[in-house]
C-alpha positions in Angstrom: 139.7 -189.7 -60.9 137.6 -189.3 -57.9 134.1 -187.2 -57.9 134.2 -184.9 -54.4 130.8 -183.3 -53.2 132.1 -181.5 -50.3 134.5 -178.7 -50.4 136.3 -179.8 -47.4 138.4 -182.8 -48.7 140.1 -179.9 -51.2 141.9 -177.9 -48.8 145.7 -179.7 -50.0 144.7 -181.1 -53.2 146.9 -179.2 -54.9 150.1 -180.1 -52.8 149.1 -184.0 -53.7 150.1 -182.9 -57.2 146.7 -183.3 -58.2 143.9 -181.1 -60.0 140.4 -180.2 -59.4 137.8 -179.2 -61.4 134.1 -177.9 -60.8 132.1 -179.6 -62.5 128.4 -179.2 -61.5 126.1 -178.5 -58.3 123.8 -180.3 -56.7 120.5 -179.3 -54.4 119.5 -181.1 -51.4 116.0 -181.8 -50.3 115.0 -181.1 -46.6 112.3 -183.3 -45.3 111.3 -181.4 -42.3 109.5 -183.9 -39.8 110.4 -182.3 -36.4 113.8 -181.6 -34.2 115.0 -185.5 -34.8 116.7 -186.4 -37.8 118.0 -189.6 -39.3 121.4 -189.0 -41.3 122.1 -190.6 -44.6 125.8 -192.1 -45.4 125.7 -190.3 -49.1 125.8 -186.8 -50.0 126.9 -183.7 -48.5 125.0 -183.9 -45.1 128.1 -182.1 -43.4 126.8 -179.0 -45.8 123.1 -179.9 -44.7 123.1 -179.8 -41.2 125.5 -176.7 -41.6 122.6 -174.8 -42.8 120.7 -175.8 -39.2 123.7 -174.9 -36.9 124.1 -171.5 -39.0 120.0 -171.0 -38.4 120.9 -171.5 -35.0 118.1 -174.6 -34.7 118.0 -177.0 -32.7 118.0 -180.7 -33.7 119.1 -184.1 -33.1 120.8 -187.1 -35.3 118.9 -190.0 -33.6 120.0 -192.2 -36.2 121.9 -192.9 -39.6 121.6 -195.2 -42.4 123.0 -196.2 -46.1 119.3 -197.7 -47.1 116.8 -194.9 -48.9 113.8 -197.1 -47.7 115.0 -196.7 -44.3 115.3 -192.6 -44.7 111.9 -192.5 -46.2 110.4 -194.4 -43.8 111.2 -193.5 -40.8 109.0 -190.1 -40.4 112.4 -187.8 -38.9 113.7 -185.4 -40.4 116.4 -185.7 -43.0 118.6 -184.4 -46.0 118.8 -185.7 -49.2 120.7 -185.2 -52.8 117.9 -184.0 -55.3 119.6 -185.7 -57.6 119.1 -189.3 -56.4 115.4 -188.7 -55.7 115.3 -187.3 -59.6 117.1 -190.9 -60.4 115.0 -193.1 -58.6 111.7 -191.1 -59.9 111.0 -189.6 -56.5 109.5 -186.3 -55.6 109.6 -184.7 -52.3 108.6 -181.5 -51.1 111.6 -179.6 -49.3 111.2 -177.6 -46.5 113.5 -175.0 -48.3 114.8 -174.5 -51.6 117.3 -177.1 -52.5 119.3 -174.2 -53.8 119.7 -172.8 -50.3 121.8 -176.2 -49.7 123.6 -176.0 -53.2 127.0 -177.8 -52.5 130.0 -177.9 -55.3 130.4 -181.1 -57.3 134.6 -181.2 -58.0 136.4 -183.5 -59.8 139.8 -184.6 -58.9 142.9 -186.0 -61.5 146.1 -186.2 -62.8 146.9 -183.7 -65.3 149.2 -186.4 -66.9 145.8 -189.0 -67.5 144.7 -187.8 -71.0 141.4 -190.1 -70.1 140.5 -187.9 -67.1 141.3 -184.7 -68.7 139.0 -185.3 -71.5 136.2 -186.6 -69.2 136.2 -183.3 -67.1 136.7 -181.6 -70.1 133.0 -183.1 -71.2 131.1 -182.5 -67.9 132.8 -179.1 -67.2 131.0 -178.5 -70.9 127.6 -180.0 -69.5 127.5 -178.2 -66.3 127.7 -174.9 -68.6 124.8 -175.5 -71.0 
């Protein structure tokens, strides 16, 4: 089973002989420090910076980085999952909603894998309550 958080690795999934599930959403903070933004490797940032080019704003990626310290640090601008701020015990303010960058959380298996089925099964359940 593999966990997919943006929309565009689905478009064949279903000719692989594979099946996908939605299985929760997730917000994105937006650290607004300026036109100069650092991306991070995790999370939906295609989806994030979609939400500028739609806006029509103007911006630049000066950077990008897998470390959180390094995001926080280093005063640009930036995206990132609400839900791995919430794990580390962070709060930051967004600049918008995170619900305004509300991207899909899909899970992808084998209809044959009893294991998988029954996993989805449980977080499809979770996502609904």
């Amino acid at each position: 089973m593999v966990i997919i958080d943006d929309p565009l690795y689905l478009f064949d999934i279903d000719e692989c002989g594979f099946e996908s599930d939605e299985i929760g959403n997730m917000g994105m903070v937006y650290v607004d420090n300026g036109p100069v933004f650092i991306r991070y490797k995790y999370g939906a940032q295609r989806v994030a910076f979609m939400f500028l080019d739609t806006g029509r704003r103007e911006y630049t990626i000066e950077s990008e980085t897998h470390s959180l310290a390094e995001l926080l640090g280093s005063n640009k601008s930036f995206f990132v999952d609400e839900f791995l701020l919430m794990r580390k015990g962070l709060r930051l303010k967004s600049a918008v909603d995170p619900k305004i960058l509300r991207h899909t959380i899909t899970a992808v298996y084998r209809s044959d894998d009893k294991t998988a089925v029954k996993l989805v099964a449980s977080m499809k359940q979770r996502h609904r309550e």
